[in-house]
C-alpha positions as semicolon CSV with decimal commas, in nm:
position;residue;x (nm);y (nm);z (nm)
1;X;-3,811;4,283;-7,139
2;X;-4,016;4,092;-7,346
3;X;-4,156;3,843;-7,143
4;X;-4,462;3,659;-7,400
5;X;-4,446;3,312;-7,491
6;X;-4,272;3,240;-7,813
7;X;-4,494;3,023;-8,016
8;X;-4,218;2,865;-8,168
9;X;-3,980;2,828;-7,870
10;X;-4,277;2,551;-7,751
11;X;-4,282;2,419;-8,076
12;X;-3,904;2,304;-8,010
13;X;-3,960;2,250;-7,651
14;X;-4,250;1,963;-7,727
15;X;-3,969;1,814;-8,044
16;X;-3,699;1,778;-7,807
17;X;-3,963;1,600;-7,543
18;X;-4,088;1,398;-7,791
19;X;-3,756;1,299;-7,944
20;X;-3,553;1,299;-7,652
21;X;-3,290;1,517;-7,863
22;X;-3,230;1,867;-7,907
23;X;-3,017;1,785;-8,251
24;X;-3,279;1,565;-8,354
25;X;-3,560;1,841;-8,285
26;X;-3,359;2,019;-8,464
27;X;-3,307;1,849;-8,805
28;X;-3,733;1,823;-8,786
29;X;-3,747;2,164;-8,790
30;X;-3,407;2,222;-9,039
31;X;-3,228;2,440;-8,741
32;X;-2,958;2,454;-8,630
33;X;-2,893;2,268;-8,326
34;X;-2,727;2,626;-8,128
35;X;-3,069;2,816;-8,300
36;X;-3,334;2,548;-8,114
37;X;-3,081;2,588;-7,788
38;X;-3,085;2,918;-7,798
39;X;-3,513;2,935;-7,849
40;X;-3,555;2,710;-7,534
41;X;-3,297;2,869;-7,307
42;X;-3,498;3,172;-7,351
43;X;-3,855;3,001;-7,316
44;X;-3,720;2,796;-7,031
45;X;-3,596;3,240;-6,896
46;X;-3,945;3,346;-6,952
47;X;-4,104;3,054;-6,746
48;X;-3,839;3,085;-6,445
49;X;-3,666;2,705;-6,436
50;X;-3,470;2,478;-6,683
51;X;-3,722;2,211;-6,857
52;X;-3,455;1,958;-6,988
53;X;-3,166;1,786;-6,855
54;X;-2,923;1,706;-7,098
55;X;-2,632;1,432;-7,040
56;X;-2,476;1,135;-7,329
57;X;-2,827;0,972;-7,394
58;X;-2,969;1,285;-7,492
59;X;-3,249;1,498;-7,305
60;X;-3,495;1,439;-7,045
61;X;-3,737;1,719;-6,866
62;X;-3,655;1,837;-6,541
63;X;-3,917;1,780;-6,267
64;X;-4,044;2,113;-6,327
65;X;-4,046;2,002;-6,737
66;X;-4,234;1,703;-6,695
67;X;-4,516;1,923;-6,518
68;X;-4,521;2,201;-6,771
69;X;-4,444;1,983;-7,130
70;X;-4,840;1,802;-7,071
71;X;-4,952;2,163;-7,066
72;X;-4,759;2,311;-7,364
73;X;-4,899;2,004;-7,524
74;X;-5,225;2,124;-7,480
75;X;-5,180;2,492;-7,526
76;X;-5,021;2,405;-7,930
77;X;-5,354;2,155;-7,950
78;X;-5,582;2,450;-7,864
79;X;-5,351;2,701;-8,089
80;X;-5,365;2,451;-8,384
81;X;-5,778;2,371;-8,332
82;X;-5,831;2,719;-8,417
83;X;-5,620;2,754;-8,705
84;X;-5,817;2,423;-8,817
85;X;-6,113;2,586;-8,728
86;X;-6,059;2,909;-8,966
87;X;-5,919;2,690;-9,242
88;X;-6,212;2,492;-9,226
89;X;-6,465;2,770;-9,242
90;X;-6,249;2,932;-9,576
91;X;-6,261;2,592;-9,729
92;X;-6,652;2,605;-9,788
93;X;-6,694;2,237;-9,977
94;X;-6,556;1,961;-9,803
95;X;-6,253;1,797;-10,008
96;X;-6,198;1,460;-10,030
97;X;-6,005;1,314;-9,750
98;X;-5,657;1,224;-9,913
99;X;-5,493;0,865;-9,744
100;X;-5,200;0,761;-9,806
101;X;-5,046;0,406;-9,680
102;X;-4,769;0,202;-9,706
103;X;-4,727;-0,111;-9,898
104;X;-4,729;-0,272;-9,571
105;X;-5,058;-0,166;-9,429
106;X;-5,330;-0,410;-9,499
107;X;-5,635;-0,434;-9,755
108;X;-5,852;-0,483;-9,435
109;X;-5,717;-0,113;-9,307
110;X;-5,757;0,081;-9,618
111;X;-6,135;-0,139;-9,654
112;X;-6,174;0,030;-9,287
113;X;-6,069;0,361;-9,386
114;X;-6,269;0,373;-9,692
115;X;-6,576;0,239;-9,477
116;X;-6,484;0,590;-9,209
117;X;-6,472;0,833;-9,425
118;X;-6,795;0,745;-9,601
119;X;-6,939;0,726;-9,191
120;X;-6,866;1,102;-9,132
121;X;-7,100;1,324;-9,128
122;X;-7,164;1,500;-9,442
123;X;-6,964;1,259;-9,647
124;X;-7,001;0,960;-9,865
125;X;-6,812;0,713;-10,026
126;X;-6,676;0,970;-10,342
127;X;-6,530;1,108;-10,038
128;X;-6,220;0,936;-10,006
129;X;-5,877;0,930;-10,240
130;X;-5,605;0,690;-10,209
131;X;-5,239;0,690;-10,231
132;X;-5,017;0,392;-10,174
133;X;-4,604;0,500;-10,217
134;X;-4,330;0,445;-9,989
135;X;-4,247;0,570;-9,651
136;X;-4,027;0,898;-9,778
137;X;-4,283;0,972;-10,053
138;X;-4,587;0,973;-9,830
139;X;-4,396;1,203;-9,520
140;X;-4,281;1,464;-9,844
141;X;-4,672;1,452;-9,963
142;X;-4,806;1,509;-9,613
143;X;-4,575;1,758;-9,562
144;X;-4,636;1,913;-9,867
145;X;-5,036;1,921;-9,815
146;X;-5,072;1,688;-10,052
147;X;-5,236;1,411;-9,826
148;X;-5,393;1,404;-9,517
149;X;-5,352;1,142;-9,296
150;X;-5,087;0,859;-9,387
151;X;-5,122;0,517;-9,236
152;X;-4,716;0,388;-9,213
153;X;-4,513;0,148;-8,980
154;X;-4,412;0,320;-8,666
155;X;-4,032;0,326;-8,746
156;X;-4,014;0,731;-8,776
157;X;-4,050;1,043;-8,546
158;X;-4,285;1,219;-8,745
159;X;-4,292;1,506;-8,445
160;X;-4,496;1,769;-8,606
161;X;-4,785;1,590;-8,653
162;X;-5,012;1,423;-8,431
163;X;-5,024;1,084;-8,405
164;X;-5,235;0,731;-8,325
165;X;-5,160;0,393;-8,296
166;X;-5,373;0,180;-8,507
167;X;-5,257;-0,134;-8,424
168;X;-5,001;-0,425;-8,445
169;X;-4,902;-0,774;-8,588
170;X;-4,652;-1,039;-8,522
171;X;-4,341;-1,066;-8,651
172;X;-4,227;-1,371;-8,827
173;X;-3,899;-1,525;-8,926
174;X;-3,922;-1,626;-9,279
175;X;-3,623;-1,942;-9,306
176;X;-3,527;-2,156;-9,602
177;X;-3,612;-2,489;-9,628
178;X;-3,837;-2,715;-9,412
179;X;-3,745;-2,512;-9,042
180;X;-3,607;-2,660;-8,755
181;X;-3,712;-3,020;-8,482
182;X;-4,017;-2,836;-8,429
183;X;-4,168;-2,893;-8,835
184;X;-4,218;-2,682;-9,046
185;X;-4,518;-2,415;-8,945
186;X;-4,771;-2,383;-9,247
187;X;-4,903;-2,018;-9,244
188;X;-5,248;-2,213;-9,333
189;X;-5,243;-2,440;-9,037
190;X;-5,537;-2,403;-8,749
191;X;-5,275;-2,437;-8,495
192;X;-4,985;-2,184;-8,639
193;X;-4,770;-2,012;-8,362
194;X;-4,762;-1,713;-8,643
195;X;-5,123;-1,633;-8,490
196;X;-5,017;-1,565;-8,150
197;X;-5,097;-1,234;-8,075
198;X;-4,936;-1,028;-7,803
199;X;-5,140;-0,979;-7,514
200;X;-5,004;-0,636;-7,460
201;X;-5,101;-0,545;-7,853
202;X;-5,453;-0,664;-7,898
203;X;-5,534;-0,450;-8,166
204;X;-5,435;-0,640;-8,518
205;X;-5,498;-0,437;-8,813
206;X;-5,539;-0,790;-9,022
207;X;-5,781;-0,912;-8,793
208;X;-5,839;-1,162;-8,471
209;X;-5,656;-1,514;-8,508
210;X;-5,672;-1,816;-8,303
211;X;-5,374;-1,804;-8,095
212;X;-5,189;-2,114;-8,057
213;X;-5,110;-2,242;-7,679
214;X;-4,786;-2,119;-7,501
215;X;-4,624;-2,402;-7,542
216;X;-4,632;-2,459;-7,949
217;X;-4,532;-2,095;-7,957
218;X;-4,235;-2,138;-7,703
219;X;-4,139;-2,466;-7,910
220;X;-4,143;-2,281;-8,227
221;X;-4,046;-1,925;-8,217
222;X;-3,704;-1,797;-8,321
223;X;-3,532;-1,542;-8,053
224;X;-3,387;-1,226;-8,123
225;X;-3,021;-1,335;-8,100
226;X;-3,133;-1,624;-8,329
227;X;-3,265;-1,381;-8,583
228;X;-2,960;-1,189;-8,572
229;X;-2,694;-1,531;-8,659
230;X;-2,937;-1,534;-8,957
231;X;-2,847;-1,392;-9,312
232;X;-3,141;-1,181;-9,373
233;X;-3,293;-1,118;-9,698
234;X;-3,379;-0,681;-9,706
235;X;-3,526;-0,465;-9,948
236;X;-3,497;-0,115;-10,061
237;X;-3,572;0,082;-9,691
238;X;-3,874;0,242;-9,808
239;X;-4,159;0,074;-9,699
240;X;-4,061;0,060;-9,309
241;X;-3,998;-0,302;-9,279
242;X;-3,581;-0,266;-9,339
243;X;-3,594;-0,005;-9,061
244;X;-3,756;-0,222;-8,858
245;X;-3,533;-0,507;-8,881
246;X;-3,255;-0,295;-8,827
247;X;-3,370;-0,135;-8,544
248;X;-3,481;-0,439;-8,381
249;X;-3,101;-0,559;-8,386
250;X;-2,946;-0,225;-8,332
251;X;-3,202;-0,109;-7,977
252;X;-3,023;-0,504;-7,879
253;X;-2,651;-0,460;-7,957
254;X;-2,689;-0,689;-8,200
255;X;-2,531;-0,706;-8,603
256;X;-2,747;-0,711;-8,897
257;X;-2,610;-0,976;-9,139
258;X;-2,797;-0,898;-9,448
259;X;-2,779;-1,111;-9,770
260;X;-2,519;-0,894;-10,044
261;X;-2,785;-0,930;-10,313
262;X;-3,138;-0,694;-10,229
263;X;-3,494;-0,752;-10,318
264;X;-3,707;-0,511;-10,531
265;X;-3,999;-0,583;-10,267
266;X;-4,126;-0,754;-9,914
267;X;-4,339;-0,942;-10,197
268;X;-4,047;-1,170;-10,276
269;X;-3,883;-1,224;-10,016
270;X;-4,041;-1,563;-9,932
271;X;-3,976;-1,674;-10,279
272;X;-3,616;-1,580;-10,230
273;X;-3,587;-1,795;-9,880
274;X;-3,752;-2,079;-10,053
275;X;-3,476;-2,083;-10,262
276;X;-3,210;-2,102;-9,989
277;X;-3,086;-1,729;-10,061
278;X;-3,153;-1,681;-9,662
279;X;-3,453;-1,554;-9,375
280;X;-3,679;-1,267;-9,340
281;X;-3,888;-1,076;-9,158
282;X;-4,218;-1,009;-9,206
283;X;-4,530;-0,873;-9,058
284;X;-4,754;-1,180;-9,048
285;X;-5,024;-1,097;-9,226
286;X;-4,773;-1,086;-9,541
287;X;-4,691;-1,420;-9,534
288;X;-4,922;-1,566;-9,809
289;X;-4,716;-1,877;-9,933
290;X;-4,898;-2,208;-9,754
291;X;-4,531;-2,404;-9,790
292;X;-4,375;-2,125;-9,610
293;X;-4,144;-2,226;-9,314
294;X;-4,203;-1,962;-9,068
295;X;-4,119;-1,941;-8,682
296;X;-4,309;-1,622;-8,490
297;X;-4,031;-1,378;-8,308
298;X;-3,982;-1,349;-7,965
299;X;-3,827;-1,149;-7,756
300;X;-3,549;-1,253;-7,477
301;X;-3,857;-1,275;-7,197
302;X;-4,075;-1,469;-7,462
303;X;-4,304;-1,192;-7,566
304;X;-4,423;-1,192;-7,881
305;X;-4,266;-0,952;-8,118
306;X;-4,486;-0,723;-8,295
307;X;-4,480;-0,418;-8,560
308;X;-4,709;-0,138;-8,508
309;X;-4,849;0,072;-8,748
310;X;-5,015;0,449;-8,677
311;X;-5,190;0,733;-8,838
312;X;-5,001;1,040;-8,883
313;X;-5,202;1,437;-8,967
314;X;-5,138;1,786;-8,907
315;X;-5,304;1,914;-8,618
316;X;-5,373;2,240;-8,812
317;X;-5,551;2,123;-9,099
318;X;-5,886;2,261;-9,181
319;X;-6,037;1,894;-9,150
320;X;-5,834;1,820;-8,800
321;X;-6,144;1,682;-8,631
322;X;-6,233;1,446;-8,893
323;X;-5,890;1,313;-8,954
324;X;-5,892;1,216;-8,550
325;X;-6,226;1,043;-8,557
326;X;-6,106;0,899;-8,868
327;X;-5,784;0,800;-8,673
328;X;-5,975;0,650;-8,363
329;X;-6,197;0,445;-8,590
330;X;-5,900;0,268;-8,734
331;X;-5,782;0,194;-8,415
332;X;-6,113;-0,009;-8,287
């Protein structure tokens, strides 16, 4: 019997852990759901005990799983360091370290990136290339080796890569006309409840704010449920921010009552609720209009609602090692 590790049977096992689904690990890895079964029933053979439960919700591992998954984990690091390793000693010249982002992430971000990549060693400033597109575009590119690290929303389970949070923002409800009792919050003002920051999310990829004092956010702030009696004003889901909104009422139970026209862009969607055509959601840091009527989100405990954003790169690319420093520097 052949009883060695199949290098592709703990591929599938760390999917499924990581997705919590053994027909979404599949679709990542464009199997069928019986073919990825069939892979781990005869790693999980080979190791002597089942790693997953399954039941309605999905999959979770086994006691025996959640020891062995960390180690996996570890084993496909080391396997894809030295692929990165010979790739990177085949690739003589260093290439120039290809970023794409969303139209969401920030100018500070990319000013950050650009600043990293000129900061590691052997590289300079002509070191860097730039791609802004939207969400789909820049997963096909990285999959398709032609970026190298994107910086995106963290709405998708991009499993095969590795992954690192860079940071998070507020949420805030974008409403026509001049808001509620409370007054209208200027996005300009010293004392705007939009800069409340999560305590729980301290890293803010647009930079620190002046938070305002419990109270003016708890007098201000829009809950969930009130977001979701709301007509909200979407665009196109390509950037990440439609996905988020949705999935923000969907993870609740609640319904999404969008607005029957769309917007070409999060750009104008604060022009379109200062006409009247309904609210929106956006990441604070897009909010640029001073006459804006905006309320931060909160959740039904009070906690400030936030979108985080994270770097996403192969583990097996020849410049692995760079692209997590460059990661971790994005994140401080």
């Amino acid at each position: 019997m052949n009883d060695r590790l199949s290098f592709e049977g703990l591929r599938y096992a760390q999917a499924v852990a990581r997705t919590g689904s053994f027909s979404a690990a599949a679709r990542e890895y464009d199997l069928t759901q019986p073919a990825l079964s069939n892979a781990i029933r005869r790693l999980e053979k080979i190791l002597g005990a089942r790693l997953f439960e399954r039941n309605t919700r999905g999959a979770r591992p086994t006691v025996f799983g959640a020891t062995i998954l960390p180690r996996i984990d570890a084993a496909l690091a080391a396997l894809d360091a030295i692929t990165a390793e010979a790739r990177h000693w085949r690739a003589g010249e260093p290439r120039p370290v290809r970023i794409g982002v969303s139209p969401l992430i920030s100018a500070d971000v990319v000013a950050r990136a650009h600043s990293a990549v000129a900061g590691l060693l052997g590289r300079g400033r002509g070191s860097f290339v730039l791609r802004e597109a939207d969400l789909s575009e820049l997963c096909t590119a990285l999959d398709d080796d032609e970026l190298d690290l994107i910086v995106v929303p963290a709405v998708l389970p991009l499993t095969r890569y590795r992954h690192h949070v860079t940071g998070s923002e507020p949420v805030v409800l974008v409403e026509p006309g001049a808001g509620d009792a409370a007054g209208p919050v200027n996005s300009a003002s010293p004392t705007d409840p939009t800069r409340a920051a999560d305590p729980a999310n301290s890293a803010d990829p647009v930079g620190s704010a002046d938070p305002a004092s419990p109270a003016e956010v708890r007098a201000a702030a829009a809950r969930i449920d009130d977001v979701a009696r709301r007509t909200l004003l979407l665009v196109p889901d390509t950037c990440g921010l439609t996905t988020f909104t949705r999935d923000l009422l969907a993870d609740r139970g609640l319904p999404l009552r969008a607005y029957s026209g769309e917007a070409a862009s999060y750009r104008v969607l604060e022009d379109w609720a200062g006409m009247g055509l309904g609210s929106a959601l956006l990441p604070r840091s897009k909010v640029t209009r001073v006459d804006s009527s905006v309320r931060p989100v909160v959740d039904a405990r009070g906690a400030v609602v936030t979108i985080a954003y994270e770097a996403a790169w192969d583990g097996a690319s020849p410049i692995a090692g760079e692209l997590e420093a460059l990661a971790e520097l994005l994140a401080s």
